[in-house]
PDB file of N, CA, C and O in Angstrom, chain B, residues numbered from 101:
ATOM      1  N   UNK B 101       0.843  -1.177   0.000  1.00  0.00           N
ATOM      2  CA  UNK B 101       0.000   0.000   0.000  1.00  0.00           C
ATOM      3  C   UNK B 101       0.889   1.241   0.000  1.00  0.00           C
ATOM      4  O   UNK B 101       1.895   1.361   0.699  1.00  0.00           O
ATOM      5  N   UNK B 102       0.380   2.223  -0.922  1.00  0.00           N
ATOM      6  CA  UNK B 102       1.185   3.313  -0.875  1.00  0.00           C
ATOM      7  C   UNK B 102       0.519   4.856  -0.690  1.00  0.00           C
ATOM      8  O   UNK B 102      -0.229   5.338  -1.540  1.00  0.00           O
ATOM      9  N   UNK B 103       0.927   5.594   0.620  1.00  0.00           N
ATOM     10  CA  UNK B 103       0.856   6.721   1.188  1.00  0.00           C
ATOM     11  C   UNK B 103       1.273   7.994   0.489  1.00  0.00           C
ATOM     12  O   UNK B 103       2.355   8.170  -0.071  1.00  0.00           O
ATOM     13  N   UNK B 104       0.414   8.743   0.578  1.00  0.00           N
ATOM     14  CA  UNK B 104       0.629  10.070   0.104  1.00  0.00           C
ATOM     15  C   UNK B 104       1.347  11.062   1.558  1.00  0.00           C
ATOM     16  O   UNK B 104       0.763  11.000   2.640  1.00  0.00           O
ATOM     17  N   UNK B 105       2.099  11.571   1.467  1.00  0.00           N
ATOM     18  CA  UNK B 105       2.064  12.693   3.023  1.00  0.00           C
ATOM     19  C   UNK B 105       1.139  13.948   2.696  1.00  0.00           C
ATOM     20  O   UNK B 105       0.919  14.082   1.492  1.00  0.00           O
ATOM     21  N   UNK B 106       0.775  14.538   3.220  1.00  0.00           N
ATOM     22  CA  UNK B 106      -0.253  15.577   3.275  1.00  0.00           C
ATOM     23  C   UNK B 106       0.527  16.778   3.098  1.00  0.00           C
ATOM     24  O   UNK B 106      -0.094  17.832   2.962  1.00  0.00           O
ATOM     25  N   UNK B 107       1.788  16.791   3.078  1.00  0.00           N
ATOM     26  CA  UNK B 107       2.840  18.087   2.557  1.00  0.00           C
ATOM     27  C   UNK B 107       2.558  18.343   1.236  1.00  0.00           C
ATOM     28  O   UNK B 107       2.361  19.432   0.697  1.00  0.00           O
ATOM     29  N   UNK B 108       2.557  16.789   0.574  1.00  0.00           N
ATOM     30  CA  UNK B 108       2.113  17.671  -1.285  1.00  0.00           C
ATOM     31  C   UNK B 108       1.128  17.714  -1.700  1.00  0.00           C
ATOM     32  O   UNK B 108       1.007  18.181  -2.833  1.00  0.00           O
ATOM     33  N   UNK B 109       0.056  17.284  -1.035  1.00  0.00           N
ATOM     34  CA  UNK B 109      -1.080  17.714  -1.211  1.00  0.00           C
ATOM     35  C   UNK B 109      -1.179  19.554  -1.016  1.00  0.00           C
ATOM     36  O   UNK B 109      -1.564  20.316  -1.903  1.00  0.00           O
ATOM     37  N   UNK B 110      -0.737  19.954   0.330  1.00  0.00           N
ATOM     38  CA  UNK B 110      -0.560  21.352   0.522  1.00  0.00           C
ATOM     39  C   UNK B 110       0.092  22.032  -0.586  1.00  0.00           C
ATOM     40  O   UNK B 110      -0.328  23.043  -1.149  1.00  0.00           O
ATOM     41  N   UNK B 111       1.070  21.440  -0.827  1.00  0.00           N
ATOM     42  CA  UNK B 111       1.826  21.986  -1.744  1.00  0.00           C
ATOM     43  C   UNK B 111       0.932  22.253  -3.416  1.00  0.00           C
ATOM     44  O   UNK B 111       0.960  23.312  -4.042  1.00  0.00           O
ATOM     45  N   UNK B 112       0.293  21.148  -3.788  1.00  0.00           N
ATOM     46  CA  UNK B 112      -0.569  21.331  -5.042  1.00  0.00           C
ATOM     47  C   UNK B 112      -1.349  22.320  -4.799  1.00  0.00           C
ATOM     48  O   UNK B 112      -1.330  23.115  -5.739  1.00  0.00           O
ATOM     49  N   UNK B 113      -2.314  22.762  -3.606  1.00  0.00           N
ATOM     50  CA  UNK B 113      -3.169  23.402  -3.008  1.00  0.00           C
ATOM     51  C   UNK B 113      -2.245  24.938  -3.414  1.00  0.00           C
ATOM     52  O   UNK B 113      -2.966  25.791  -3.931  1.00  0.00           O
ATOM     53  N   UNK B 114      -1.091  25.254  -3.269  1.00  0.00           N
ATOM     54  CA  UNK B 114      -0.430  26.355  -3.005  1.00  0.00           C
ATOM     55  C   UNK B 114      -0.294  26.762  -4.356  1.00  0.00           C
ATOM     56  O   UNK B 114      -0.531  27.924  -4.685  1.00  0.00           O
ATOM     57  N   UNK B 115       0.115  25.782  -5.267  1.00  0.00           N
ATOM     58  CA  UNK B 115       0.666  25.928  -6.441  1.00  0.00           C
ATOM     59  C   UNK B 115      -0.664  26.077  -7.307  1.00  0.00           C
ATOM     60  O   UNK B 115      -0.409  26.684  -8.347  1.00  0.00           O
ATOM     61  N   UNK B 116      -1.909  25.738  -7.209  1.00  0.00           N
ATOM     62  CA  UNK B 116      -2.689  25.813  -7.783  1.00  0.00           C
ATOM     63  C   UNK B 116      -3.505  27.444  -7.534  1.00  0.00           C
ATOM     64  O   UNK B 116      -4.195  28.116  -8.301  1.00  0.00           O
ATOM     65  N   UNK B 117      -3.035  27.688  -6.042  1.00  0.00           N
ATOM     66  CA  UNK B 117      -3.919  29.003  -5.510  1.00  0.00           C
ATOM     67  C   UNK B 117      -2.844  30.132  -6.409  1.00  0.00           C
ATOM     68  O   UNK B 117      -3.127  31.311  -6.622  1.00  0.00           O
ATOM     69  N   UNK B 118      -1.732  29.526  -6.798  1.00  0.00           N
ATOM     70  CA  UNK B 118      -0.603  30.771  -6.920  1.00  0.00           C
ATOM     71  C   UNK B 118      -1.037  30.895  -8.601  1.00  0.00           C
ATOM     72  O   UNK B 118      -0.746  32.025  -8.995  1.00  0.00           O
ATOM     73  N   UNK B 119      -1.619  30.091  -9.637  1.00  0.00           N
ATOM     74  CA  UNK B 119      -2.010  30.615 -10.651  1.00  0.00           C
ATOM     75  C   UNK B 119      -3.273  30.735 -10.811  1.00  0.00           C
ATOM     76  O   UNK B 119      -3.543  31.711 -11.512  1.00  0.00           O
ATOM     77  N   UNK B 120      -4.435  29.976 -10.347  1.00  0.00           N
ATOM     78  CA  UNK B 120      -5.406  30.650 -10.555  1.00  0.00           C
ATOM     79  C   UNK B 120      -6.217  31.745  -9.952  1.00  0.00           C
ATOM     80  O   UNK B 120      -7.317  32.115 -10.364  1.00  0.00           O
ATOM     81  N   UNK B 121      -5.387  32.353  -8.664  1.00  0.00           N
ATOM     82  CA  UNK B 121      -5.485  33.834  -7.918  1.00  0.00           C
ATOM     83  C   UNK B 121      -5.219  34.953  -9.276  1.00  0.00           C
ATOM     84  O   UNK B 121      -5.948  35.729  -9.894  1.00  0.00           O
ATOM     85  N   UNK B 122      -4.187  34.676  -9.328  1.00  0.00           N
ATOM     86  CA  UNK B 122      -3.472  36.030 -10.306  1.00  0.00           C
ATOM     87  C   UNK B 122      -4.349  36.220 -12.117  1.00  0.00           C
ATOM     88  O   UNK B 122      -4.276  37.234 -12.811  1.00  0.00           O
ATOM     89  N   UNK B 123      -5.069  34.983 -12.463  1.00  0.00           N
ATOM     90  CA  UNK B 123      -5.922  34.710 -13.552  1.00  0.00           C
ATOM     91  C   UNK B 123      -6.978  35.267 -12.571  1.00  0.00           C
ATOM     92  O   UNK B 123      -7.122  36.490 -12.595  1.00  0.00           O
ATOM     93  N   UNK B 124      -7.514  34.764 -11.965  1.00  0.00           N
ATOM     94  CA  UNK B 124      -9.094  35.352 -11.706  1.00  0.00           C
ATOM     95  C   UNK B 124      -9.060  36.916 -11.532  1.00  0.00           C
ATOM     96  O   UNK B 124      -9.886  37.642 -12.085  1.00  0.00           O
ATOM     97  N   UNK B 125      -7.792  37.501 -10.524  1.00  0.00           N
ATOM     98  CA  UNK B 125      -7.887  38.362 -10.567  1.00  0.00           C
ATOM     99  C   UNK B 125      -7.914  39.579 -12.267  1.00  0.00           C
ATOM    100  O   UNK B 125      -8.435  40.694 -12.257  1.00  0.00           O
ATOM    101  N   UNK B 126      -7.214  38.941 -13.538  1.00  0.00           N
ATOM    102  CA  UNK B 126      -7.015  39.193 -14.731  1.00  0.00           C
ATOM    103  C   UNK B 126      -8.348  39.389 -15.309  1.00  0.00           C
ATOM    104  O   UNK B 126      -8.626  40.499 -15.764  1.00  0.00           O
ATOM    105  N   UNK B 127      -9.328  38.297 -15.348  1.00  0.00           N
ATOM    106  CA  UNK B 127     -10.716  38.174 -15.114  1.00  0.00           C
ATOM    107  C   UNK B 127     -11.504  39.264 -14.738  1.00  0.00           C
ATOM    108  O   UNK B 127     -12.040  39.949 -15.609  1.00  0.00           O
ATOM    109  N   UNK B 128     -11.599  39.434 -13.922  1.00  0.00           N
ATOM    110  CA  UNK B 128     -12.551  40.200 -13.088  1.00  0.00           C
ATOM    111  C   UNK B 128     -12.196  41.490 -13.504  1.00  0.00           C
ATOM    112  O   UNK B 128     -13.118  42.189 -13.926  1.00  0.00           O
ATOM    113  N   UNK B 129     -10.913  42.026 -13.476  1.00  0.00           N
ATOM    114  CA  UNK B 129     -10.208  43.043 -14.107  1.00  0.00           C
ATOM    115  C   UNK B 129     -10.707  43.473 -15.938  1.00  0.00           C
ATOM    116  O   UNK B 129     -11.035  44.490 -16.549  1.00  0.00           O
ATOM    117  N   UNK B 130     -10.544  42.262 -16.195  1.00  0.00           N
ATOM    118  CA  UNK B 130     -11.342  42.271 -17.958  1.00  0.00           C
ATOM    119  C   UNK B 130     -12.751  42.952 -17.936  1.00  0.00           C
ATOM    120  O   UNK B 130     -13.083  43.921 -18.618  1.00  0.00           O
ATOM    121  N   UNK B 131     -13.431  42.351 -17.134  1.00  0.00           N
ATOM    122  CA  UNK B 131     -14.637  42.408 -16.832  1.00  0.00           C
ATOM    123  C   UNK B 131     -15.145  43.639 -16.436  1.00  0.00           C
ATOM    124  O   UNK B 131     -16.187  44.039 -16.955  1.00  0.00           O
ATOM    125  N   UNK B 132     -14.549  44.324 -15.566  1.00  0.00           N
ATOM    126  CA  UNK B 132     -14.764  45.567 -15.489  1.00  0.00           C
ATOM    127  C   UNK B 132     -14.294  46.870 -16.136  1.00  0.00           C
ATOM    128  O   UNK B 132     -14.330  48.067 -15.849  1.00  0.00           O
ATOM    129  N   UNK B 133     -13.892  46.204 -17.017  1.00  0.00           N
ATOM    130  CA  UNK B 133     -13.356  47.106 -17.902  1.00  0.00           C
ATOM    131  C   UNK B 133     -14.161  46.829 -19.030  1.00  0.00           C
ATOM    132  O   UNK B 133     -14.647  47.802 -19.607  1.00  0.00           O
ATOM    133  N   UNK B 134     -14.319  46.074 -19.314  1.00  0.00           N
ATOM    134  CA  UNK B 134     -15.100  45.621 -20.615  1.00  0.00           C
ATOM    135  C   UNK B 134     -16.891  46.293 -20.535  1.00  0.00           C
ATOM    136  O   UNK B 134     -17.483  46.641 -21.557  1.00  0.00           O
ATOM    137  N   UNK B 135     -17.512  46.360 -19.148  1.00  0.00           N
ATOM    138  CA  UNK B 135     -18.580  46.895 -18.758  1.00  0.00           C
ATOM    139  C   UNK B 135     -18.213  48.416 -18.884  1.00  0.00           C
ATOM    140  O   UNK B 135     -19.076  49.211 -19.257  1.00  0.00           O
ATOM    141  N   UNK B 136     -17.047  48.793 -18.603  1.00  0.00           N
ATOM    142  CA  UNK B 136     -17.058  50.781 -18.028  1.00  0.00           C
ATOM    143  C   UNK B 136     -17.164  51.006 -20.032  1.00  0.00           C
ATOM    144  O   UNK B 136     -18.076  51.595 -20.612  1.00  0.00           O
ATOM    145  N   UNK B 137     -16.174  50.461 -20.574  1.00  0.00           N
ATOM    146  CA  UNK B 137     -16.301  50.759 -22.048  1.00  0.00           C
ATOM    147  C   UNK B 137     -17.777  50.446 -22.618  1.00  0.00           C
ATOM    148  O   UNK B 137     -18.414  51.274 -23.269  1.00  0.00           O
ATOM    149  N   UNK B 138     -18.219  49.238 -22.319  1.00  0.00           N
ATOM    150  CA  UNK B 138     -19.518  49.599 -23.009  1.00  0.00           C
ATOM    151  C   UNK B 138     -20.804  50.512 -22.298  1.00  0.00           C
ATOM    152  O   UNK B 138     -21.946  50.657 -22.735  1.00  0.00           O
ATOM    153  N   UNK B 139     -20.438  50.845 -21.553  1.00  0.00           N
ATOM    154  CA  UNK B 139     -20.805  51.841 -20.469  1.00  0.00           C
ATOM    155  C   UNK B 139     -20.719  53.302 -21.350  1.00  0.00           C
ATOM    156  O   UNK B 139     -21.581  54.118 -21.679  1.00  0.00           O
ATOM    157  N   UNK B 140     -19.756  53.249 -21.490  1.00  0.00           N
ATOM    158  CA  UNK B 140     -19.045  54.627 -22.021  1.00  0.00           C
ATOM    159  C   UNK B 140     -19.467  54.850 -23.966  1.00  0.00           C
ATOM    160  O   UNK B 140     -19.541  55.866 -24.657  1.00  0.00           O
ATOM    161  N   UNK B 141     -19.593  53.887 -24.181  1.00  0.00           N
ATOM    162  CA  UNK B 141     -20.032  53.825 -25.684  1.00  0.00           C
ATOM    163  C   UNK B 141     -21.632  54.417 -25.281  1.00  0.00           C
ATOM    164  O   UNK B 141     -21.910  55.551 -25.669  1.00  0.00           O
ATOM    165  N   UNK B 142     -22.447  53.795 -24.665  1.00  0.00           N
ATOM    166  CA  UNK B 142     -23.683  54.174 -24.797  1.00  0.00           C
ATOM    167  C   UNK B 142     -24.255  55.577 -24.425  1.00  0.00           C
ATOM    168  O   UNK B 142     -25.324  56.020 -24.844  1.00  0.00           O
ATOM    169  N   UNK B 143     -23.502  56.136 -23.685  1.00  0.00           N
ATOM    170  CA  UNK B 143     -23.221  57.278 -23.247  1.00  0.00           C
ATOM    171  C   UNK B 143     -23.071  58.162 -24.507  1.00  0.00           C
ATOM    172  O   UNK B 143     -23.930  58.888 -25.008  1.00  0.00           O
ATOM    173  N   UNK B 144     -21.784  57.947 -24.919  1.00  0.00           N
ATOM    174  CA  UNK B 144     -21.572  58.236 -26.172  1.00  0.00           C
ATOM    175  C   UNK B 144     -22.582  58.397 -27.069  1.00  0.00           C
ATOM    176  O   UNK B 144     -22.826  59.485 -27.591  1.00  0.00           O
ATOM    177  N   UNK B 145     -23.158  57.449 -27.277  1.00  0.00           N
ATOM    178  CA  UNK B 145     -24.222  57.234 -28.559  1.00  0.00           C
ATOM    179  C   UNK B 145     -25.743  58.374 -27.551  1.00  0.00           C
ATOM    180  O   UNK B 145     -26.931  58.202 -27.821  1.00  0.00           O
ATOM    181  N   UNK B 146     -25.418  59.069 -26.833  1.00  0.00           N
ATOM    182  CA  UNK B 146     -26.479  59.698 -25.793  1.00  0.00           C
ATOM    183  C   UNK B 146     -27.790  58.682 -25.517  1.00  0.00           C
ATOM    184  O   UNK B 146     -28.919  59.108 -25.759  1.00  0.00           O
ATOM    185  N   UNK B 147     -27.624  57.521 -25.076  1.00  0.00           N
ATOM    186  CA  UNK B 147     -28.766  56.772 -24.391  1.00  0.00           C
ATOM    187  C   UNK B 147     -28.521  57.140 -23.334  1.00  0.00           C
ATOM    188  O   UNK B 147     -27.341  57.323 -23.033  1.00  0.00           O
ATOM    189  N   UNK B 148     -29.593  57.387 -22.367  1.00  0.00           N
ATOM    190  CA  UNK B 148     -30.130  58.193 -21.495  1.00  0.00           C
ATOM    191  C   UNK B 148     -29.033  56.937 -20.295  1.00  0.00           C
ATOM    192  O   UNK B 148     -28.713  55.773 -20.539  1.00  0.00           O
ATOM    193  N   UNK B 149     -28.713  57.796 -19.028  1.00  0.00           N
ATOM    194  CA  UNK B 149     -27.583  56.829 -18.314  1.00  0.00           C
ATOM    195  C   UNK B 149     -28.455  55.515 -17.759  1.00  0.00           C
ATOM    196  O   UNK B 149     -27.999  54.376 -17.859  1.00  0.00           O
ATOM    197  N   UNK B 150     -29.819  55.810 -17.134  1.00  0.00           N
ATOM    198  CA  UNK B 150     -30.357  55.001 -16.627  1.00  0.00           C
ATOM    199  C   UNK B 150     -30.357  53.801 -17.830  1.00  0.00           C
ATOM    200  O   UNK B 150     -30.129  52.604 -17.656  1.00  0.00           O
ATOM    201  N   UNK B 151     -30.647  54.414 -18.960  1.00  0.00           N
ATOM    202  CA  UNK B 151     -31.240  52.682 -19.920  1.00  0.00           C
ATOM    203  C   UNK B 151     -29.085  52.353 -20.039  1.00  0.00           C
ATOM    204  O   UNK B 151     -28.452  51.299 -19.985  1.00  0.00           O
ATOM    205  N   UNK B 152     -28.723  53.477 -20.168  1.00  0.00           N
ATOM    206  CA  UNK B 152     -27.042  52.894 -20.333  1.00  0.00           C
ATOM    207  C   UNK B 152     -26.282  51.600 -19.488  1.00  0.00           C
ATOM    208  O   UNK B 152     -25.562  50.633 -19.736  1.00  0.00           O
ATOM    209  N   UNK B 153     -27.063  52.377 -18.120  1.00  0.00           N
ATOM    210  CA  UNK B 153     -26.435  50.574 -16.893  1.00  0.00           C
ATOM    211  C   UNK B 153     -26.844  49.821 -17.175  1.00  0.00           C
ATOM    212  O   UNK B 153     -25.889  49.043 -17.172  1.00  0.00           O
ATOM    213  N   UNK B 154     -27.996  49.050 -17.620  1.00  0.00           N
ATOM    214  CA  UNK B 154     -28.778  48.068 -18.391  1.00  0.00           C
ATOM    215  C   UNK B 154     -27.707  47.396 -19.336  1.00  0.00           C
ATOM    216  O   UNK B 154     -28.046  46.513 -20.123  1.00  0.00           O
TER     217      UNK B 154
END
């Protein structure tokens, strides 16, 4: 029978938090940027702000 130690398990846990932290954060970052621009287009085009957040 063969044992895992619970060190590399932690360790995958670490290594996995260390790239998909810095991506989600990339994400979310896209995202709000991608909303302020089309935000800002509709504005632009003078749709009234209320129908613009929509």
């Amino acid at each position: 029978m063969t044992t895992t130690s619970s060190g590399s398990s932690g360790a995958g846990r670490w290594g996995r938090a260390a790239v998909w932290l810095p991506g989600l954060a990339v994400a979310i970052g896209a995202a709000v940027a991608t909303a302020h621009g089309l935000f800002e287009v509709a504005v632009a085009a003078r749709v009234p702000v209320g129908v613009a957040w929509i």
